[in-house]
KEKE-3310 file (N, C-alpha, C; in steps of 0.2 Angstrom, whole numbers, plus 5000, padded with zeros to 4 digits):
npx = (5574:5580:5573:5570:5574:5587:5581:5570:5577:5586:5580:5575:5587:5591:5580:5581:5581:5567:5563:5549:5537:5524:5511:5504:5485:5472:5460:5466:5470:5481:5492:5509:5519:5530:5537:5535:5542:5553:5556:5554:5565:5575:5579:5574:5567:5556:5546:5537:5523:5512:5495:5480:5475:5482:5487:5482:5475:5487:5497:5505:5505:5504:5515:5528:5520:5519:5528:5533:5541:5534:5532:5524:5506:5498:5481:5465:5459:5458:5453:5449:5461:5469:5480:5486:5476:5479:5491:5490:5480:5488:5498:5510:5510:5510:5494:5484:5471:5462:5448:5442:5444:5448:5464:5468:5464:5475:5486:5488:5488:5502:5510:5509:5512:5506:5505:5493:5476:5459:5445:5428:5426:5425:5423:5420:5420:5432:5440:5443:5441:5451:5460:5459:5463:5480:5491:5491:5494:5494:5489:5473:5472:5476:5491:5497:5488:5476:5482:5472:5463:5466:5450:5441:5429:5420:5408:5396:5400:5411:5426:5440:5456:5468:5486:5497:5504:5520:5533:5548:5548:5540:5530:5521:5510:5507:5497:5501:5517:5531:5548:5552:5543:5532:5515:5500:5485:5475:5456:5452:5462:5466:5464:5472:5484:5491:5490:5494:5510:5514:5517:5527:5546:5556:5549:5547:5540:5531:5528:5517:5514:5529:5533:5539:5544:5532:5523:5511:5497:5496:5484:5480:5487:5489:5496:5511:5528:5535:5533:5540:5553:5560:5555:5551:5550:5540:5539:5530:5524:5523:5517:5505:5500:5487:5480:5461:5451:5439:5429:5417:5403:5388:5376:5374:5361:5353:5341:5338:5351:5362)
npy = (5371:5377:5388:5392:5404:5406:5413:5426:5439:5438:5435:5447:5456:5465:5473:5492:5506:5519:5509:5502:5492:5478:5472:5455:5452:5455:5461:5455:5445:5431:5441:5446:5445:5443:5445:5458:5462:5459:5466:5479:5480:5480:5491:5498:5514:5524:5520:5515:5507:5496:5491:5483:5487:5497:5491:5484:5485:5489:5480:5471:5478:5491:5493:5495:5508:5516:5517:5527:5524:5523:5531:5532:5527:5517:5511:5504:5505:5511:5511:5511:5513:5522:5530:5532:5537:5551:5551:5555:5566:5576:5580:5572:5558:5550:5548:5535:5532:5519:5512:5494:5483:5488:5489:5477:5471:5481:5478:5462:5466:5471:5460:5452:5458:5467:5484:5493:5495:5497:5502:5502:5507:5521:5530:5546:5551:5555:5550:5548:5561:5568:5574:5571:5571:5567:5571:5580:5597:5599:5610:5608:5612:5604:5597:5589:5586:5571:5567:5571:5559:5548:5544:5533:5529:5515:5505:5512:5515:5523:5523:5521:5525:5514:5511:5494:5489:5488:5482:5485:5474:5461:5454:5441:5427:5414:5399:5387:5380:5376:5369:5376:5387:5385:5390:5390:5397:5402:5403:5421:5426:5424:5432:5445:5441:5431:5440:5451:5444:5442:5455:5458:5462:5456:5442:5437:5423:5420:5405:5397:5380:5370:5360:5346:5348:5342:5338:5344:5344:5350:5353:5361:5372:5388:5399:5399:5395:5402:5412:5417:5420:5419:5411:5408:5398:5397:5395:5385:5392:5403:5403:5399:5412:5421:5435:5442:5451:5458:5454:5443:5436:5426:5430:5421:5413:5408:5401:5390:5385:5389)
npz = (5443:5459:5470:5482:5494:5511:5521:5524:5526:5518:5508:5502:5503:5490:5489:5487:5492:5486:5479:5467:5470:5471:5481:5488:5494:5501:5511:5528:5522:5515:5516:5515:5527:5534:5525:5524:5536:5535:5527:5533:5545:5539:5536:5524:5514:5506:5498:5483:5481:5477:5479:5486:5498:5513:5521:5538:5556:5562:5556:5541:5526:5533:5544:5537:5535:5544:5550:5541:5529:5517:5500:5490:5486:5477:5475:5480:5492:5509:5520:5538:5541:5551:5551:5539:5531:5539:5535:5522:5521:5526:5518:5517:5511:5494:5485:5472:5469:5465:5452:5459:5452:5442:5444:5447:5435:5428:5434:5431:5417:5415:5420:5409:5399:5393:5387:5389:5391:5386:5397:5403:5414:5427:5417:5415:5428:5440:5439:5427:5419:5427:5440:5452:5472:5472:5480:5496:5501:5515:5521:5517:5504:5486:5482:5471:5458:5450:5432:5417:5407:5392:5382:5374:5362:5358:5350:5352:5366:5377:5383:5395:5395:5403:5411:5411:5425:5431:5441:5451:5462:5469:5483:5490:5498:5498:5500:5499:5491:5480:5477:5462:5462:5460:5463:5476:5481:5494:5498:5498:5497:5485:5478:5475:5475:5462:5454:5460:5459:5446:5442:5444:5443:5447:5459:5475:5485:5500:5509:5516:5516:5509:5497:5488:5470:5459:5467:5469:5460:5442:5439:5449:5451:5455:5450:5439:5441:5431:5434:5448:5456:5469:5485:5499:5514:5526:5544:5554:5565:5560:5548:5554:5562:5561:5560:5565:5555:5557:5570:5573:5581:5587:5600:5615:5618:5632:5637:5623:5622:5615)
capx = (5578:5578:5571:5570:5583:5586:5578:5566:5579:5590:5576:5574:5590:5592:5578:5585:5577:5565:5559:5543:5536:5518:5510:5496:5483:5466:5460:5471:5468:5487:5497:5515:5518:5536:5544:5537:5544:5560:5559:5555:5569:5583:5578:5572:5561:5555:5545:5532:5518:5504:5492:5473:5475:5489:5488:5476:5478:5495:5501:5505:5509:5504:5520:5530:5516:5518:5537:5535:5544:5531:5532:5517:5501:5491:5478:5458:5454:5461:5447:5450:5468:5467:5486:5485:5471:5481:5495:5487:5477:5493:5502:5516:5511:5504:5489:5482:5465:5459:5444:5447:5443:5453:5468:5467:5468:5483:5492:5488:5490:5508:5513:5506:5515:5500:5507:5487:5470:5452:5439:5424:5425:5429:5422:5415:5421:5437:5446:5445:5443:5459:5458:5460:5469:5484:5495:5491:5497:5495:5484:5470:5472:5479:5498:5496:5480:5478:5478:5466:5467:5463:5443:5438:5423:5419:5404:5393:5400:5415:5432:5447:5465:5472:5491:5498:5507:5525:5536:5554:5549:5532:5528:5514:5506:5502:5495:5507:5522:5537:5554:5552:5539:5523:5509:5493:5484:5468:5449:5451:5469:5470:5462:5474:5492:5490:5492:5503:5515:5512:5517:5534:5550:5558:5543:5546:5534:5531:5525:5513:5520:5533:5531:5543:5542:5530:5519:5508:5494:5496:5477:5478:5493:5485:5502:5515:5532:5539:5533:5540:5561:5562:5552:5552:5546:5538:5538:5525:5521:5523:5511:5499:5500:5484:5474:5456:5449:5432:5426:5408:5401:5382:5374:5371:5352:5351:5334:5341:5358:5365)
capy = (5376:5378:5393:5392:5405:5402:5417:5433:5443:5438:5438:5455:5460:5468:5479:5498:5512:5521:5505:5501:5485:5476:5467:5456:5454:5457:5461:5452:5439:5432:5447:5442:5448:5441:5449:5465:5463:5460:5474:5485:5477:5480:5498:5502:5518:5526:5515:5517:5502:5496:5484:5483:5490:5498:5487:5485:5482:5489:5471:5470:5488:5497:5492:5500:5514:5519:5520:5532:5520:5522:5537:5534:5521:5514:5506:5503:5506:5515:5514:5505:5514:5530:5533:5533:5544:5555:5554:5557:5573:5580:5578:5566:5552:5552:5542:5535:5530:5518:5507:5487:5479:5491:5489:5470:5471:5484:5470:5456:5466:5472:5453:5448:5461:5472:5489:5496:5494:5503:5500:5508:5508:5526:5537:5551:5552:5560:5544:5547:5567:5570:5581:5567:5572:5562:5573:5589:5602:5600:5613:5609:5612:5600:5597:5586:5579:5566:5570:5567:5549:5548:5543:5534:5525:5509:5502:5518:5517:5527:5518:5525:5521:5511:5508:5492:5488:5482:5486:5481:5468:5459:5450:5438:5424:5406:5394:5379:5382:5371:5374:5377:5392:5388:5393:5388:5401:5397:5408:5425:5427:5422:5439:5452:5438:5430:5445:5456:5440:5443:5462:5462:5458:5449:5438:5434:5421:5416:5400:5391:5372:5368:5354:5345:5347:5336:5334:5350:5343:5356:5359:5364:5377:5394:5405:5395:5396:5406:5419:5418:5422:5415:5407:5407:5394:5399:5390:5382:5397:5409:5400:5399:5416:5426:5440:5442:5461:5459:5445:5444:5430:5427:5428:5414:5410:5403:5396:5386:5384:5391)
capz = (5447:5465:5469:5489:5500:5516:5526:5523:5523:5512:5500:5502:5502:5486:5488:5488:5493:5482:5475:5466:5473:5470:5487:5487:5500:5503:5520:5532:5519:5510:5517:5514:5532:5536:5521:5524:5542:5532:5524:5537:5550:5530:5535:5516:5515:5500:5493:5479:5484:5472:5481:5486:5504:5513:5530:5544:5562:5564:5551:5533:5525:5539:5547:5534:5533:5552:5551:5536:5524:5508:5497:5488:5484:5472:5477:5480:5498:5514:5524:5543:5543:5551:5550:5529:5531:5543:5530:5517:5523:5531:5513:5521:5506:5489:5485:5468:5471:5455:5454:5461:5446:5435:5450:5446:5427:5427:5435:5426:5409:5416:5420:5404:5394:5388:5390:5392:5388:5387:5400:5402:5424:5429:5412:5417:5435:5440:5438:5419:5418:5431:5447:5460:5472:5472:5486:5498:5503:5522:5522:5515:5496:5481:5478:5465:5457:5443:5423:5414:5402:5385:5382:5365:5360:5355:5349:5356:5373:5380:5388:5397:5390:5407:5409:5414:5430:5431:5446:5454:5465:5470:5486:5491:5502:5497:5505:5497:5484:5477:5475:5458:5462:5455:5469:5478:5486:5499:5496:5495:5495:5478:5473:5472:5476:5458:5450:5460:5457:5439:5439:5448:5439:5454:5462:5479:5488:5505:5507:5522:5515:5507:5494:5482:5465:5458:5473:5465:5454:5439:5439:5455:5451:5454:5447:5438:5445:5427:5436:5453:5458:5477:5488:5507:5517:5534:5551:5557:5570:5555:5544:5559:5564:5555:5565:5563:5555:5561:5574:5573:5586:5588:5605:5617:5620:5638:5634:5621:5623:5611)
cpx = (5575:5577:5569:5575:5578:5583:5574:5571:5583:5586:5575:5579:5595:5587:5580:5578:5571:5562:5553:5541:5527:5519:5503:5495:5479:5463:5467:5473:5476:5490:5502:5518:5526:5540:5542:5540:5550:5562:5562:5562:5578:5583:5575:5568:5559:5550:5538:5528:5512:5500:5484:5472:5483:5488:5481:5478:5483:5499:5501:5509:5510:5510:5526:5528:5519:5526:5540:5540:5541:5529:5526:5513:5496:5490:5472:5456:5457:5458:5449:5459:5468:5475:5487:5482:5475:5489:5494:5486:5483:5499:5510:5516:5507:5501:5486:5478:5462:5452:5447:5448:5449:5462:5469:5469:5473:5487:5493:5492:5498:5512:5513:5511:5513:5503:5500:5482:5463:5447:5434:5422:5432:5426:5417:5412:5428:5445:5448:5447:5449:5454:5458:5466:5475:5488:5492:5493:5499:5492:5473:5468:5478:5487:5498:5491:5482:5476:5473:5468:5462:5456:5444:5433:5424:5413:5399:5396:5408:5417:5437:5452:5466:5479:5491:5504:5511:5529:5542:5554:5540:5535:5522:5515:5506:5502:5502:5512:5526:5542:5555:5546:5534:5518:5502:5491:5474:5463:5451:5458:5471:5466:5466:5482:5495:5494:5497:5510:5516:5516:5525:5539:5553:5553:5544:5539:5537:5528:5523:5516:5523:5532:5536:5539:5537:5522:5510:5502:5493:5488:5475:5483:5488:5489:5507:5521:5537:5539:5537:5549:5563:5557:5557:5548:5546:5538:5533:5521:5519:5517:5502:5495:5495:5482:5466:5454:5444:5430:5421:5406:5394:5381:5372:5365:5352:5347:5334:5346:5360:5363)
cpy = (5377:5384:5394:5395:5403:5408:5424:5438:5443:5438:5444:5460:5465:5473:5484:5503:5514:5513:5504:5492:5484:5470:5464:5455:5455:5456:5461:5447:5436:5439:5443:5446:5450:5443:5456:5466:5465:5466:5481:5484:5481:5489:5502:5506:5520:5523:5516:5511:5502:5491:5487:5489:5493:5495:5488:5482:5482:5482:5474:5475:5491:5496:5497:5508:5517:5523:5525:5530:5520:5529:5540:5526:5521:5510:5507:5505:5506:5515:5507:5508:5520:5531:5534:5538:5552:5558:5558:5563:5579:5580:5573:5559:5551:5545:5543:5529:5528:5512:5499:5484:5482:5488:5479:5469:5476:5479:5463:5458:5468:5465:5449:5454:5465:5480:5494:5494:5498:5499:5505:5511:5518:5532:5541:5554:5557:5555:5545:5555:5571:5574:5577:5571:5569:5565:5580:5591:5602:5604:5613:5608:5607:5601:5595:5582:5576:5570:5568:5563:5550:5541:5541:5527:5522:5505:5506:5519:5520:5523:5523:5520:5519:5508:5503:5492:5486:5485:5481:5474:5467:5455:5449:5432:5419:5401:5388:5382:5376:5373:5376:5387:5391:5384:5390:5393:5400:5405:5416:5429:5426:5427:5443:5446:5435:5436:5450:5453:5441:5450:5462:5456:5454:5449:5436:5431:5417:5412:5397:5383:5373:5362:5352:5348:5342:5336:5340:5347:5348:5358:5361:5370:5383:5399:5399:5398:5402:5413:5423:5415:5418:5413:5405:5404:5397:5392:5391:5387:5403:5409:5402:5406:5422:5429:5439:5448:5461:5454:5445:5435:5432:5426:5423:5414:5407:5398:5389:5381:5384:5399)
cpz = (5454:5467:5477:5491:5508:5522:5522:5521:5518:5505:5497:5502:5496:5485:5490:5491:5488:5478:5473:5472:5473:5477:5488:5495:5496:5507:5524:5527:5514:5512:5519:5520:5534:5532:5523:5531:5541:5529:5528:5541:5543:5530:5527:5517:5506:5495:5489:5479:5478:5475:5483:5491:5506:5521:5535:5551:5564:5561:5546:5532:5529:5545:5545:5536:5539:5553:5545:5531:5516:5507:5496:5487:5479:5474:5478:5487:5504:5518:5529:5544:5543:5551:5544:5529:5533:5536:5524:5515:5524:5524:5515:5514:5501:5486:5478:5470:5463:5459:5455:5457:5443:5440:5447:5438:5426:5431:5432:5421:5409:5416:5414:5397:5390:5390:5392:5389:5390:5391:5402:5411:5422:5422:5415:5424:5436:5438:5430:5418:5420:5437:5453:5462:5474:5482:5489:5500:5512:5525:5518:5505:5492:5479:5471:5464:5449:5437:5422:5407:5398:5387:5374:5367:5356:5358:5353:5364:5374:5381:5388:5395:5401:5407:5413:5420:5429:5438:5447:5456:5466:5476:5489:5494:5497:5503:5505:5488:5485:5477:5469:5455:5460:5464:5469:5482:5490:5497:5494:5495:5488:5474:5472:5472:5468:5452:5450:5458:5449:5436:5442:5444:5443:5458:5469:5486:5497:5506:5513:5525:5509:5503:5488:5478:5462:5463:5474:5459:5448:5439:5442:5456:5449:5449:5446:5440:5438:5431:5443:5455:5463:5481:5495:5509:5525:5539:5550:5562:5566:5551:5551:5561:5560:5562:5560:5564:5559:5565:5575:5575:5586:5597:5608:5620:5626:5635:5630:5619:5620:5608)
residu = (UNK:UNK:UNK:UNK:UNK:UNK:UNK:UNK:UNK:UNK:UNK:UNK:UNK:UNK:UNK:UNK:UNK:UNK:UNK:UNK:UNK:UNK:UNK:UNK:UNK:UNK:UNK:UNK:UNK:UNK:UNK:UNK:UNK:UNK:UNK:UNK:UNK:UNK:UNK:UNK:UNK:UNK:UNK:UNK:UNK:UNK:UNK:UNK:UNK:UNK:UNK:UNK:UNK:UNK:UNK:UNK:UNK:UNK:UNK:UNK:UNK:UNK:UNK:UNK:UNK:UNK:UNK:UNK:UNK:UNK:UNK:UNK:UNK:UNK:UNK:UNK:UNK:UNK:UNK:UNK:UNK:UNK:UNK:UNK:UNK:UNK:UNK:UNK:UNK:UNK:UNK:UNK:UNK:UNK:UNK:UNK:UNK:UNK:UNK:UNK:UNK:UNK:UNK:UNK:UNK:UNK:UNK:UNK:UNK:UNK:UNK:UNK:UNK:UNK:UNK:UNK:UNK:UNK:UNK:UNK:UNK:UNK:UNK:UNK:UNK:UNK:UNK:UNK:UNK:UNK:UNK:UNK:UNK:UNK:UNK:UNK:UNK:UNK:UNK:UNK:UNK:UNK:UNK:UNK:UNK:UNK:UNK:UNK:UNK:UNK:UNK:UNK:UNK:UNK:UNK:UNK:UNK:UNK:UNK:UNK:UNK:UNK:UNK:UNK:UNK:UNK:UNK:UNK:UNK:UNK:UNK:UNK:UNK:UNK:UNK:UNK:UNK:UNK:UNK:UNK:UNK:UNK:UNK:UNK:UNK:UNK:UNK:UNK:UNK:UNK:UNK:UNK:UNK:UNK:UNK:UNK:UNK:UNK:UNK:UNK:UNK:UNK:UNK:UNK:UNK:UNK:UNK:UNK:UNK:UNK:UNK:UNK:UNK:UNK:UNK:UNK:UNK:UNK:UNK:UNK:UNK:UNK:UNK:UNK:UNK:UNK:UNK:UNK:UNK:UNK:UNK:UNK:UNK:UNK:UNK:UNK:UNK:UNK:UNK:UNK:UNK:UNK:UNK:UNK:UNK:UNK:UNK:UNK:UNK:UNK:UNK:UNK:UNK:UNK:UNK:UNK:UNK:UNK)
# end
């Protein structure tokens, strides 16, 4: 099955308003850039977001984020996006703060059909107790903070009940796909893309190269294509086009030359 359309937005043009949606990404690292562009340009707002980060450097989410497009987050780490924060603070956006590991396995176990499971990250914090605050007020004080999640032990030690992840739509980043869907993704990209592909009932991928079918050694297939709906192929300047979070250069040594 061909599983290639022919433009970003047409990809995306069935997401609605109010949608959930899973994105991966880590850092700058696999941000599915060109779809959220599509998103933002399809005017969709509303949207309930589950991913690592929510953007950085004015790219990714934070494109969305800035234009006040996403409702609310789940996610691991906000830090480096002072507009999130400022939303955040200012009650404008509600925030579910879980650990990255667990963040990681609710999306596997959602893609995988597990509807929860117990782990021991978070007993005995407020992630397990409740009382995060998910949303405030605007002044200061709690709109909405987290419950608190069933605890049970096993084999002396404590575990939190964790639900799985499943959401509308997923979009993510590979290095190299097929028209059949099944994905390659390049170092640390293939932390959190794998997954979110995993947790979204409509899967759409952006792709670097393009590759027949076939042309894919299967034991090099990171995400098999069962899981993946559409597939966008990027130009050549799109594919090219990353930014750099931090640039860290060493000093040059006259003396030595270097």
């Amino acid at each position: 099955m061909d599983k290639v359309v022919a433009s970003a937005s047409e990809a995306v043009a069935d997401v609605s308003d109010g949608a959930s949606l899973t994105v991966g990404g880590f850092g700058l690292s696999g941000v599915p850039d060109i779809l959220i562009q599509a998103l933002y340009d399809a005017g969709v707002t509303g949207l309930d977001v589950f991913s690592n980060n929510c953007g950085a450097l004015e790219s990714g989410l934070a494109v969305l984020l800035t234009a006040g497009r996403i409702a609310r987050v789940t996610g691991s780490y906000i830090g480096g996006n002072k507009e999130f924060a400022r939303q955040y603070l200012a009650g404008e956006i509600e925030l579910e703060l879980i650990p990255q590991g667990t963040l990681a396995e609710r999306l596997r176990a959602g893609g995988c059909g597990i509807p929860a499971f117990y782990t021991p990250a978070g007993v005995g914090t407020l992630v397990a107790d409740g009382g995060l605050p998910w949303r405030y007020d605007g002044d200061g004080g709690i709109a909405v903070a987290s419950p608190p999640k069933e605890v049970r032990e096993f084999e002396g030690r404590d575990h939190v009940l964790e639900r799985g992840i499943t959401t509308d739509f997923a979009l993510v980043r590979a290095a190299k796909g097929d028209r059949h869907g099944n994905l390659v993704f390049s170092k640390s990209a293939r932390n959190f893309n794998p997954l979110a592909a995993m947790a979204g009932r409509i899967t759409i991928a952006e792709v670097e190269e393009l590759v027949e079918p076939g042309r894919i050694d299967p034991d090099q297939v990171h995400l098999p294509g069962i899981f993946v709906q559409r597939v966008v192929a990027l130009t050549a300047e799109q594919a090219a086009d990353k930014k750099i979070e931090q640039l860290t250069v060493l000093r040059r040594d006259p003396e030595v030359g270097a």
